[in-house]
C-alpha positions as CSV (number, residue, x, y, z in Angstrom):
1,X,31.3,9.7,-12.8
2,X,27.6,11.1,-12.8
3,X,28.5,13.1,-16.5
4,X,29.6,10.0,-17.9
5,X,26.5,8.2,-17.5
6,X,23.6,7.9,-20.4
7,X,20.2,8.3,-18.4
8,X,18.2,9.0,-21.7
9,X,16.0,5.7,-21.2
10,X,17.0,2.1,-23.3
11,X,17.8,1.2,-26.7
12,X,15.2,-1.5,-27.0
13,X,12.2,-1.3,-29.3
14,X,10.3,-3.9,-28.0
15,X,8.1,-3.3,-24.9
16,X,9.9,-5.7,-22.8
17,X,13.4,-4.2,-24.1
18,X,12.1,-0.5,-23.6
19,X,10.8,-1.6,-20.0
20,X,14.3,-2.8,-19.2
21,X,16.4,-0.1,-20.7
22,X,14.1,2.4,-18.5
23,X,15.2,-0.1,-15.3
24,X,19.1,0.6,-15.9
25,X,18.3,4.2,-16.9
26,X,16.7,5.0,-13.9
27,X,19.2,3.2,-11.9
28,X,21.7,5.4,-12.8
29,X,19.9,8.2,-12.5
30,X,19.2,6.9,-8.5
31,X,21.9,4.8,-7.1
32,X,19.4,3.6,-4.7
33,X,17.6,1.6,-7.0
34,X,20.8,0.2,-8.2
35,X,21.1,-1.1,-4.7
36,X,17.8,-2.5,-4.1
37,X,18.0,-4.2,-7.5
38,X,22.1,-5.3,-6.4
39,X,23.2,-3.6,-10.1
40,X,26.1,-1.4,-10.8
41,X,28.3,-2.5,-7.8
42,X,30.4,-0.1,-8.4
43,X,28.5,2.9,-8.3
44,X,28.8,4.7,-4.9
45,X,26.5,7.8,-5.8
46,X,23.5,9.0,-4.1
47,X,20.5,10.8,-6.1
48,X,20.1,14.0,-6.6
49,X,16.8,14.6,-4.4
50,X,16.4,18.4,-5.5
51,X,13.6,19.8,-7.4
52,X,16.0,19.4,-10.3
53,X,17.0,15.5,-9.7
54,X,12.9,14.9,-9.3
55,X,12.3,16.2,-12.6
56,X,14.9,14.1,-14.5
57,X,13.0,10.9,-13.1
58,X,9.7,12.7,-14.7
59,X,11.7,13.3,-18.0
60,X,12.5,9.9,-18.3
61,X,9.3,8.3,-17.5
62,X,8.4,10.5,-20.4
63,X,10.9,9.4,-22.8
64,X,9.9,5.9,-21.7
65,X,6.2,6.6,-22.9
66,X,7.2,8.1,-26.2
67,X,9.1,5.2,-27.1
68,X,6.6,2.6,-26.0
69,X,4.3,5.0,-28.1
70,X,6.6,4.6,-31.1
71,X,7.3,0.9,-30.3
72,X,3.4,-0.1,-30.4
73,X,2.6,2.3,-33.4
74,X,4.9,-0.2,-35.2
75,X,3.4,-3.1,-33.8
76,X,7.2,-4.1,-32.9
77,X,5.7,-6.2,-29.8
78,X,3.8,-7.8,-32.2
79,X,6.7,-9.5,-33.8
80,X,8.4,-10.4,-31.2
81,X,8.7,-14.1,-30.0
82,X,6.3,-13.8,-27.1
83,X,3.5,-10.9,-28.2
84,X,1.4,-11.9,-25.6
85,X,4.2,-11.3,-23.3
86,X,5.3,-8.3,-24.8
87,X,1.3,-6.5,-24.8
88,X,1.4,-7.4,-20.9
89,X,4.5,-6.0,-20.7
90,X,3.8,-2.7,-21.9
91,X,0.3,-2.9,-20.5
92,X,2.3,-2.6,-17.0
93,X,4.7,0.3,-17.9
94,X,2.5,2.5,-19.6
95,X,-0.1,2.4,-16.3
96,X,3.0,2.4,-13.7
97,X,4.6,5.5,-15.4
98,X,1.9,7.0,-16.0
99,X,0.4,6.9,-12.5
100,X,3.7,7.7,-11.1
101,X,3.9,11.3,-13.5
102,X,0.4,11.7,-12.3
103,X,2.0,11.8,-8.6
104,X,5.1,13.9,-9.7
105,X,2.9,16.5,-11.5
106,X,0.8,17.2,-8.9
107,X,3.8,18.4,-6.7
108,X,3.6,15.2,-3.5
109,X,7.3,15.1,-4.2
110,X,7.4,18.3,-2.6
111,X,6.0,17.7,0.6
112,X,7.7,14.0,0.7
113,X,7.4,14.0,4.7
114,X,6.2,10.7,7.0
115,X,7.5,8.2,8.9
116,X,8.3,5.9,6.6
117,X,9.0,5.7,2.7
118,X,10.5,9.4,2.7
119,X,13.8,10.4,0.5
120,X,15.6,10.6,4.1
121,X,14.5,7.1,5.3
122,X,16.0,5.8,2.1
123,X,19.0,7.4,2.2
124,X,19.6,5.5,6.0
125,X,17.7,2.2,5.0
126,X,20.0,1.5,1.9
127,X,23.4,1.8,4.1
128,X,21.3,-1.4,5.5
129,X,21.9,-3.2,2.2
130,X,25.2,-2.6,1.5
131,X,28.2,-5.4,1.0
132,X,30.7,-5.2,4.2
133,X,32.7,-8.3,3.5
134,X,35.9,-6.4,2.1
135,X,37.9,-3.7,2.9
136,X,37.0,-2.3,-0.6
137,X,33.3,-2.7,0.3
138,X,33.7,-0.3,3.1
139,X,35.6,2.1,1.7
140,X,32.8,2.4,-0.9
141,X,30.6,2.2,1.7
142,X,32.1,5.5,3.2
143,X,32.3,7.3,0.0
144,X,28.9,7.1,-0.4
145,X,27.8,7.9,3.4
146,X,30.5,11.2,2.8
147,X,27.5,12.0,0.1
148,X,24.6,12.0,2.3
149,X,25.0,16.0,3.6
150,X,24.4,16.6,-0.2
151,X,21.5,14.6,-0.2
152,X,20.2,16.0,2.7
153,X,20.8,19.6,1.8
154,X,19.1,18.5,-1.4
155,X,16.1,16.9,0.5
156,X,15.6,20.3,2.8
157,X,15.6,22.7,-0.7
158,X,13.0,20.8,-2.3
159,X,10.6,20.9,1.1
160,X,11.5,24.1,1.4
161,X,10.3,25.0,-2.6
162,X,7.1,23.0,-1.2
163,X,6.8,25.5,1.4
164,X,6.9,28.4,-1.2
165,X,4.5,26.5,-3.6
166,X,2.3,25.9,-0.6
167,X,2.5,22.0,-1.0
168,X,3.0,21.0,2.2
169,X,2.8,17.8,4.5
170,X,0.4,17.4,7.4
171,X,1.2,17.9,11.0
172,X,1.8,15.2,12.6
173,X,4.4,13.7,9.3
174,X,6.7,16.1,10.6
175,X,6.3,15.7,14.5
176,X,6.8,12.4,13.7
177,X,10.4,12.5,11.7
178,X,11.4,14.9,13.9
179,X,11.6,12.4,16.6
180,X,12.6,9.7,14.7
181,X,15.9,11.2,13.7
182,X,16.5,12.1,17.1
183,X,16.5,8.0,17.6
184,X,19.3,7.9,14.6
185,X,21.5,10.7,16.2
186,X,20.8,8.9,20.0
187,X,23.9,7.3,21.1
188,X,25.4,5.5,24.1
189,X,26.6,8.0,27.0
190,X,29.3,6.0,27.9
191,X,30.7,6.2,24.6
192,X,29.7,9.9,24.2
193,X,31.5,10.9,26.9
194,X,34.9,9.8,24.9
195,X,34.0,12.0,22.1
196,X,31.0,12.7,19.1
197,X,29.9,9.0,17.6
198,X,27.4,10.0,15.0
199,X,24.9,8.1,16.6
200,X,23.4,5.3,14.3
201,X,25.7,6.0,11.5
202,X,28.8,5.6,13.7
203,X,26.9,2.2,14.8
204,X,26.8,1.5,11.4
205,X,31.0,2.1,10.8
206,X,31.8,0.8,13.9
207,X,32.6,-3.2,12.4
208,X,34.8,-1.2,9.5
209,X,38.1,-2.6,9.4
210,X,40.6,-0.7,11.8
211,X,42.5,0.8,8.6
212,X,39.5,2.6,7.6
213,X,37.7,3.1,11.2
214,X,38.8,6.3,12.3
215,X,37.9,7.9,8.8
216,X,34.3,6.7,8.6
217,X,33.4,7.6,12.0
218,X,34.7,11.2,11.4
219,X,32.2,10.8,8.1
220,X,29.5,9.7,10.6
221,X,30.2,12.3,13.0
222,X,29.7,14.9,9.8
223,X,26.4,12.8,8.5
224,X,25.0,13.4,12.2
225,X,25.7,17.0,12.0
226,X,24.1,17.6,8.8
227,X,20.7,15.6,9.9
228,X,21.0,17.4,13.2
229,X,20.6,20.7,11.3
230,X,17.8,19.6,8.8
231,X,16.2,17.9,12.5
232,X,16.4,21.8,13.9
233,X,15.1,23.2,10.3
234,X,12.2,20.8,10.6
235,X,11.2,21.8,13.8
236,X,11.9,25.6,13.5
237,X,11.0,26.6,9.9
238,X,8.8,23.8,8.8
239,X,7.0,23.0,11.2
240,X,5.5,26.5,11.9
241,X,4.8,26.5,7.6
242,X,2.9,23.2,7.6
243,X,0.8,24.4,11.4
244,X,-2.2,24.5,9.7
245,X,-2.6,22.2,7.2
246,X,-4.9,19.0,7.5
247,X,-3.5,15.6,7.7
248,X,-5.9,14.4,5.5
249,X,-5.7,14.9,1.8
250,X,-9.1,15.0,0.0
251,X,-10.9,12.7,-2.3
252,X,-9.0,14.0,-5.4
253,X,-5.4,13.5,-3.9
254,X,-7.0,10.4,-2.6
255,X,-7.8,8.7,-6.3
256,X,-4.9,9.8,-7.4
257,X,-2.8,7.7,-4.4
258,X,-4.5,4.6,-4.7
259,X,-4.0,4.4,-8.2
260,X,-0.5,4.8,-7.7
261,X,-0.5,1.7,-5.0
262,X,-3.2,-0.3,-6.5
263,X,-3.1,-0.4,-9.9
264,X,-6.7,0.5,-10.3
265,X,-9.2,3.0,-10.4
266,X,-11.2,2.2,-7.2
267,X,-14.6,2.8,-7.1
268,X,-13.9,3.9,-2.9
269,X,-16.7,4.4,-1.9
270,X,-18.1,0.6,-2.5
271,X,-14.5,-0.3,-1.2
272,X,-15.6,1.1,2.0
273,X,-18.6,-0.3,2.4
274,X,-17.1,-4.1,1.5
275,X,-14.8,-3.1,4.4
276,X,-17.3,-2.9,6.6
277,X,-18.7,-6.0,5.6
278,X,-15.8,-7.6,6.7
279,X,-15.1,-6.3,9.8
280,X,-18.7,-7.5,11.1
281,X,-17.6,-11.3,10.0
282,X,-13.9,-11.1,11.3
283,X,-15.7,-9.7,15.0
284,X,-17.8,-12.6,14.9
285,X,-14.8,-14.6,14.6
286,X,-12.3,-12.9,16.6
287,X,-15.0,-13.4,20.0
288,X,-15.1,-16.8,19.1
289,X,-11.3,-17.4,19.2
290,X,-11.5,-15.4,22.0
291,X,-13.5,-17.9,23.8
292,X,-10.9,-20.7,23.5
293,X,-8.1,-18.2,24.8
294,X,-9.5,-17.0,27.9
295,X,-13.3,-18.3,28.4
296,X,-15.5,-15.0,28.7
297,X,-12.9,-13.2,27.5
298,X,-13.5,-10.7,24.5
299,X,-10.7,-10.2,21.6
300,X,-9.1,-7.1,23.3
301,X,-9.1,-8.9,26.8
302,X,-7.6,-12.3,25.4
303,X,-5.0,-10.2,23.1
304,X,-4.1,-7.9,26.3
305,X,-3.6,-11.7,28.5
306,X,-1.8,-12.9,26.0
307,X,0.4,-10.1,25.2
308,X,1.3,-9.7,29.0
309,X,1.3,-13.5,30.1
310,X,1.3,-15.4,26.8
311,X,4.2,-17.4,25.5
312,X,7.0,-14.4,24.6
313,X,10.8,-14.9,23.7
314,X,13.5,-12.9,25.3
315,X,16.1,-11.6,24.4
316,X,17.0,-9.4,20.5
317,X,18.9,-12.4,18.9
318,X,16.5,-15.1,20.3
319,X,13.4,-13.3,18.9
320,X,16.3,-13.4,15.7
321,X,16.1,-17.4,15.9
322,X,13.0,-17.7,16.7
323,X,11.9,-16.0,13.2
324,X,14.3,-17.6,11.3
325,X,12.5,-21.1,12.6
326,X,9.5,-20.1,11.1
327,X,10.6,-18.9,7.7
328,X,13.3,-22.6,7.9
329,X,10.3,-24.7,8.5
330,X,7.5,-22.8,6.3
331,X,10.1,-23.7,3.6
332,X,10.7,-26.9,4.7
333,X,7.1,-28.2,4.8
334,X,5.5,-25.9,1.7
335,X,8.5,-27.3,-0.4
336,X,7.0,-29.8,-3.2
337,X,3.5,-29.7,-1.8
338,X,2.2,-26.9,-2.3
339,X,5.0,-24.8,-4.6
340,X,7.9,-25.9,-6.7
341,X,10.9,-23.4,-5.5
342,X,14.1,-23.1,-7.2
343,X,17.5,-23.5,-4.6
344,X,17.7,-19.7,-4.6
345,X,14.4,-18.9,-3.7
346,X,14.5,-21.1,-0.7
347,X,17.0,-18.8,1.2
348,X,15.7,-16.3,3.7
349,X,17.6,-14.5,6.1
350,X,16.0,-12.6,9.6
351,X,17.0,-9.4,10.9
352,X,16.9,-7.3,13.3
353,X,15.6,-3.3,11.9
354,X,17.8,-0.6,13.3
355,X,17.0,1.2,15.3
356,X,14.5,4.1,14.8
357,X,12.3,2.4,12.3
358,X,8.6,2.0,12.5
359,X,7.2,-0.6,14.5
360,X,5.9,-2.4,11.4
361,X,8.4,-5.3,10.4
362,X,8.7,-5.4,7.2
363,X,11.2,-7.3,4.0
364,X,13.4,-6.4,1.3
365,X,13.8,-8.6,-1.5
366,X,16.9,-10.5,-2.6
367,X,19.3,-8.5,-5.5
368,X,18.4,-9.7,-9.0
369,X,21.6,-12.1,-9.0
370,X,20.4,-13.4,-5.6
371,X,24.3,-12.2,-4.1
372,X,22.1,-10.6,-1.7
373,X,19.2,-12.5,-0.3
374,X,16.0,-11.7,1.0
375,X,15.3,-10.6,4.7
376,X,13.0,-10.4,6.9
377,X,13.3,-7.3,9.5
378,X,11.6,-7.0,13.2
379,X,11.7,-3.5,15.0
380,X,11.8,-4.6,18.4
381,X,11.4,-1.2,19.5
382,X,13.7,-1.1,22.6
383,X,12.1,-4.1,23.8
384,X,13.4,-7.6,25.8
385,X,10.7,-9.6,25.7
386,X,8.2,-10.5,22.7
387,X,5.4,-12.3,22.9
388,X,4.7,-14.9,19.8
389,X,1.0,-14.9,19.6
390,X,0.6,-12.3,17.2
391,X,4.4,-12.8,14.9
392,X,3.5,-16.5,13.8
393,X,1.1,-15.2,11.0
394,X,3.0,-11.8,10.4
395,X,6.2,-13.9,9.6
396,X,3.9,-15.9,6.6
397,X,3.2,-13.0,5.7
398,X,6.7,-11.1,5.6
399,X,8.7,-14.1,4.5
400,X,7.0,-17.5,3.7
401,X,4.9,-18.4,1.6
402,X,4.6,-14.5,1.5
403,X,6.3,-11.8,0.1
404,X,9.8,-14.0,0.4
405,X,8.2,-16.4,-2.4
406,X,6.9,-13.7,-4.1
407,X,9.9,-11.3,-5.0
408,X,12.5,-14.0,-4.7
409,X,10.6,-15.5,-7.7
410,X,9.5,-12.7,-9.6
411,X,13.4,-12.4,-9.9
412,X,14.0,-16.3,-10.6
413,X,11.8,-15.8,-13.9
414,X,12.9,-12.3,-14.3
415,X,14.9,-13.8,-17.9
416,X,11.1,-15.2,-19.1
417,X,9.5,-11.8,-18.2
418,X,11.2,-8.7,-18.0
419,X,13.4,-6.7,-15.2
420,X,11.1,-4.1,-15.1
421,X,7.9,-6.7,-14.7
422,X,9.8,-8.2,-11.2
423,X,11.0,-5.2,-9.7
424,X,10.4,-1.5,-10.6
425,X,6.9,-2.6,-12.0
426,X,5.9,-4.1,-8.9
427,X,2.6,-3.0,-7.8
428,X,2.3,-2.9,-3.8
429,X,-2.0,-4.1,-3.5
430,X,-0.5,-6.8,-5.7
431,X,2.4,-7.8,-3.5
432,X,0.5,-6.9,-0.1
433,X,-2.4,-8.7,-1.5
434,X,-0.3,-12.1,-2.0
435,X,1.5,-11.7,1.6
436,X,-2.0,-11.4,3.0
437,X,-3.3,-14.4,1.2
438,X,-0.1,-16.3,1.8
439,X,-1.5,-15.7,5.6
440,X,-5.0,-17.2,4.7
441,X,-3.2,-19.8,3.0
442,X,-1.4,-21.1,6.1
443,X,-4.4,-20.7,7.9
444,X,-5.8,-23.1,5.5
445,X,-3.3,-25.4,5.8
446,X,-3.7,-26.3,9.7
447,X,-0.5,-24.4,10.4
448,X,-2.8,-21.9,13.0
449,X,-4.7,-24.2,15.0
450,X,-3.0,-22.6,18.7
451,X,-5.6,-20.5,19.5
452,X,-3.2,-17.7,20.3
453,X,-1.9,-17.9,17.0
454,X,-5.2,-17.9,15.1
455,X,-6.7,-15.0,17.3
456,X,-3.0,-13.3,15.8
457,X,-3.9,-14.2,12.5
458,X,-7.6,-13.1,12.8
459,X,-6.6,-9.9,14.7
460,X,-3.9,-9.1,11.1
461,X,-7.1,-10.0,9.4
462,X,-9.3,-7.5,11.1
463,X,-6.0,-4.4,11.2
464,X,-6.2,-4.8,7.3
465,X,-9.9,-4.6,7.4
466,X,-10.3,-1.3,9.6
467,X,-7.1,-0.3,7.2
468,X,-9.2,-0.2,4.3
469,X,-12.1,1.6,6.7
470,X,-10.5,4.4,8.5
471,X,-7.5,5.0,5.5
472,X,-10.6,6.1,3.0
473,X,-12.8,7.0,5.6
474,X,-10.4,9.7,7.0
475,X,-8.8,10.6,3.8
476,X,-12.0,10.8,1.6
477,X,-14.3,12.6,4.7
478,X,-17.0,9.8,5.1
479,X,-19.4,8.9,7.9
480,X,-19.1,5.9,10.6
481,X,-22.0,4.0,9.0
482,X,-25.3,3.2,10.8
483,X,-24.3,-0.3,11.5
484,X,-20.6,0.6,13.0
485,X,-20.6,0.1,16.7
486,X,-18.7,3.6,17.0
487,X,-20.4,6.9,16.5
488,X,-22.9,5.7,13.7
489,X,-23.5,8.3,11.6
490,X,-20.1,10.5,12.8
491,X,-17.6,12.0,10.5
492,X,-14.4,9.6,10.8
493,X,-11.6,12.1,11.6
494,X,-8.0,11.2,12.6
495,X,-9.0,11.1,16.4
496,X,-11.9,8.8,16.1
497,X,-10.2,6.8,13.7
498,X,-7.9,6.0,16.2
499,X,-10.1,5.5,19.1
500,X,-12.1,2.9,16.4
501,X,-8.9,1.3,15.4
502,X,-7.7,0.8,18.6
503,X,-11.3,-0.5,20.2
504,X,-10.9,-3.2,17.5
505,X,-7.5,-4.3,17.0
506,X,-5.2,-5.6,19.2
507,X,-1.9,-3.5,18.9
508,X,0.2,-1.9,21.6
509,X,-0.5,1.9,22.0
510,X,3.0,3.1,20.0
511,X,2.7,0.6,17.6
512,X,-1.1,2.2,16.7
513,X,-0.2,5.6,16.7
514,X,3.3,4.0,13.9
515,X,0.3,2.6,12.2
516,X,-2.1,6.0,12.1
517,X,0.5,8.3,11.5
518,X,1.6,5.8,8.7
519,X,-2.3,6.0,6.8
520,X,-1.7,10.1,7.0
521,X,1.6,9.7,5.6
522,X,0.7,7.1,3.0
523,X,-3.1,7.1,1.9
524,X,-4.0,4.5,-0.2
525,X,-1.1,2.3,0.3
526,X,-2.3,0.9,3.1
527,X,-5.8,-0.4,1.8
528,X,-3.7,-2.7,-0.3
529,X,-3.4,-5.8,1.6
530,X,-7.5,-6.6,2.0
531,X,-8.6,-5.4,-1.5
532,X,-5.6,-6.8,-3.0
533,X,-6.2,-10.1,-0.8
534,X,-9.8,-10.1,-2.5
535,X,-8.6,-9.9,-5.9
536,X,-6.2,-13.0,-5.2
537,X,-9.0,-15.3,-3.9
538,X,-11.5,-14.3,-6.5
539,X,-9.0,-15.1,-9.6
540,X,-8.2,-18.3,-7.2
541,X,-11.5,-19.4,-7.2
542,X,-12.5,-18.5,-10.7
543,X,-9.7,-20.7,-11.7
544,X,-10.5,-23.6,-9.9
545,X,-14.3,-23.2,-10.7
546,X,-13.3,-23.4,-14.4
547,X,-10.9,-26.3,-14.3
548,X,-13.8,-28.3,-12.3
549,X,-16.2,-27.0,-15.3
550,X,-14.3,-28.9,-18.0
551,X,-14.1,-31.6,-15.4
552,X,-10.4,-31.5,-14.7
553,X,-8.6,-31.9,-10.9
554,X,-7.6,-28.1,-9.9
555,X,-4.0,-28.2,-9.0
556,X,-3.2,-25.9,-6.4
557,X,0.3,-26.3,-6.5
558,X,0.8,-25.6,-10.2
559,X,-1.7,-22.4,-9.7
560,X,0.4,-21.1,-7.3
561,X,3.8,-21.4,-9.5
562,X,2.0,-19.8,-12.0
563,X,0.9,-17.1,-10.6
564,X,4.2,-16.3,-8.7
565,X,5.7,-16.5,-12.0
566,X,3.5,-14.2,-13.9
567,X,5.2,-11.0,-12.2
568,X,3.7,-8.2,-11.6
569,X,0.2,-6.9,-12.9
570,X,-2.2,-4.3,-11.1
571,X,-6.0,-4.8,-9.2
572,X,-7.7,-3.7,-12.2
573,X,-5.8,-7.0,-14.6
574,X,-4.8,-9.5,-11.6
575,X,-8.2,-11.3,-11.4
576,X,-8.8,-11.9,-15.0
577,X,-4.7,-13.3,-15.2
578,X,-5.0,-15.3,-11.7
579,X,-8.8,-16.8,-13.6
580,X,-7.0,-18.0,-17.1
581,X,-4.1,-20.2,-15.0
């Protein structure tokens, strides 16, 4: 199937046609994207995730280029029917493919290891997405899994080529996978004792119809033998090979990250000091909230009371309906007062993550066509009981008004804009920094006046804060400053950005080590949510200070709509979009 298909980039030759031919060439080139986008239905490939597969991405993000080049050289966007739509679009490619080249070139695809994001959590998180309503469905289902030993063999030769090239991931990436893929291969004893199960995969077969049963859980048995050997290769060759590297990366890899998730050339080091600035003021208001928890009380002691003897549901599925509640009546009462949503947008589904995922929750958006809707996902870690205080804001932010009403209406409008503008193009400070501002928003809105839930929204508030602190700080090798309450003056290394974050911020042990390990693995991504939050009020208020200049009413609502509908644009153009609506 794979030589039949034409992965030389579109036939467009306007930017918003060139953007979209490169979305169905590169979904061809990796299946996954297909599936995340819910395209070519019948495709039941994997990528290629060798050195070789990497560099055909990088070949057609250049071919992409060239033609944008040629397009704009003959001013084709300019005679289009929108070229104001058409300059924004190519605006968006030419920085997204360009930063992304700028990643490949420098080689991180070789050391692709963490403990979240990698090639190898893809290739388990998008057996997550797949249809199982017919027979056919699972029998392409099982096609594909009988693909992932290529993929992983594939995956393993292009860490290994890091090795030799000396590209290499940090410590604690690898410590980390290692012992999250023994969670996937785990499985019940009882069931063991009957015979192999492949672990999560034959979890994942076990609902196949019976005609088909016995021949996916052989495939699953196979899959868990192939990522128990690349488990053993992690630990016994690559682990010895990456021993002493840092799990930092340097200012220069740094840049080069955060341009990638920001959209923007950051000026860091004032972006740490504005951090700061906002830690001081969300302390401030975090011992205040604190107060009306537990009187005389600080934030750590109220969150530790509350965590331990505050309202908590029990049970997996009741936490399950519990979040689906809040996402049913966030639609419910945002719904023609403060946003306009289409029928499709308004459908949200909670999940459960599988098990073996970080202990972030996190959401995947609904397939272009909507077939697949969006969902909400809660690790829940092992867990029977879990307390509420801290999940009301954290499900505004994961589903509504957040990034549910986000990506469900980037791909709503995706026919005014472009395909690639709503989905590939998406820019995560811009997405992270509406999710967070969707939180603000609620709070806003009176819908966190429990004290428990606003010290859970305050305590998000300060996470993304010390995010912004200790993700630069460690990465980029800067001091504790003279007015931080921890080791003023102190180089900020992984162990005392831990102790700092965890002084500070009211998550459960495993959950901050997840969330640590996750900065190491991920730098700059993670300092998206607060300076992408920034960029979103300050176009917001801009806005509304130059409707009430020309002495008009600022409609909040129709900002909102607008804004949601303008798809996706990086930190460097969002403010000046968000000020002209």
């Amino acid at each position: 199937m794979a030589d039949e298909l034409n992965t030389s980039g579109g036939t467009g030759t306007t930017p918003r046609q060139i953007a979209d031919g490169y979305v169905h060439a590169l979904a061809l080139l990796d299946p996954l994207t297909a599936v995340y986008l819910g395209i070519n239905p019948d495709d039941d490939r994997l990528p290629d995730l060798s050195p070789q597969g990497q560099q055909a991405v990088a070949d057609l993000a250049r071919q992409t280029l060239a033609q944008l080049d040629a397009a704009e050289a003959a001013g084709l966007g300019d005679a289009a029917a929108d070229p104001a739509a058409e300059r924004r679009c190519a605006v968006l490619l030419r920085e997204r493919l360009s930063a992304e080249l700028g990643v490949h070139d420098a080689g991180e695809g070789y050391r692709a290891v963490r403990n979240m994001g990698s090639p190898l959590h893809s290739l388990r998180e998008v057996f997550t997405l797949l249809p199982t309503d017919t027979e056919q469905d699972w029998a392409r289902l099982g096609r594909r899994l009988a693909r992932v030993p290529l993929a992983m063999d594939q995956y393993r030769a292009t860490l290994a080529e890091g090795i030799e090239r000396g590209l290499l991931s940090g410590p604690r990436q690898v410590s980390t996978l290692i012992e999250q893929i023994g969670q996937w291969l785990a499985a019940d004893p009882a069931a063991e004792a009957a015979g192999p199960t492949g672990g999560w995969f034959g979890d994942l077969v076990a609902p196949a119809p019976a005609s088909l049963r016995a021949e996916l859980t052989a495939t699953a048995v196979t899959v868990a033998g192939k990522l128990a050997e690349l488990r053993d290769w992690l630990a016994e060759v690559y682990t010895p090979a990456v021993a002493d590297t840092p799990d930092t990366i340097g200012r220069t890899r740094y840049a080069r990250w955060a341009r990638q998730w920001t959209g923007a050339d950051l000026d860091l080091d004032e972006a740490y000091r504005w951090a700061w600035t906002e830690f001081h003021q969300l302390d401030g208001a975090m011992r205040a909230e604190a107060e009306k928890v537990r009187p005389g009380s600080t934030p750590m002691e109220a969150m530790r009371w509350l965590e331990s003897d505050g309202p908590a549901i029990k049970g997996e599925e009741q936490i399950r309906v519990y979040l689906q509640g809040l996402l049913d009546r966030a639609i419910e009462d945002l719904q023609g007062v403060h946003f306009d949503l289409a029928e499709p947008v308004t459908k949200v589904e909670s999940m459960i993550a599988p098990a073996g995922s970080a202990a972030a929750p996190y959401y995947t958006a609904p397939s272009l066509d909507f077939s697949r809707p969006g969902r909400t996902w809660y690790p829940t870690q092992g867990l029977e009981s879990f307390p509420t205080w801290d999940l009301v804001s954290t499900w505004y932010h994961e589903g509504v008004p957040g990034h549910h009403l986000q990506l469900a209406q980037w791909n709503y409008v995706a026919d005014s804009l472009s395909t690639y503008q709503v989905s590939l193009g998406g820019i995560s400070a811009n997405v992270e920094g509406w999710a967070l501002y969707a939180e603000r928003l609620m709070d806003e809105l009176g819908y966190l006046t429990d004290p428990g839930h606003r010290l859970g929204y305050l305590n998000a508030q300060m996470m993304r804060a010390l995010r912004v602190i200790v993700d630069i700080g460690m990465h980029v090798g800067l001091d504790f400053p003279a007015d931080s309450p921890y080791q003023p003056g102190e180089l900020m290394t992984p162990d005392a950005a831990r102790e700092f974050f965890g002084r500070y911020c009211g998550l459960a042990p495993a959950y901050l080590d997840s969330e640590l390990t996750r900065y190491l693995g991920m730098p700059g991504q993670a300092i998206g949510y607060k300076l992408g939050e920034r960029a979103w009020l300050t176009g917001r208020a801009a806005a509304r200070a130059a409707h009430e200049a020309r002495g008009e009413e600022f409609d909040l609502k129709a900002w909102h709509m607008a804004a949601l509908s303008q798809g996706s644009l990086g930190l460097d153009d969002l403010v000046a979009a968000l000020s002209e609506i």
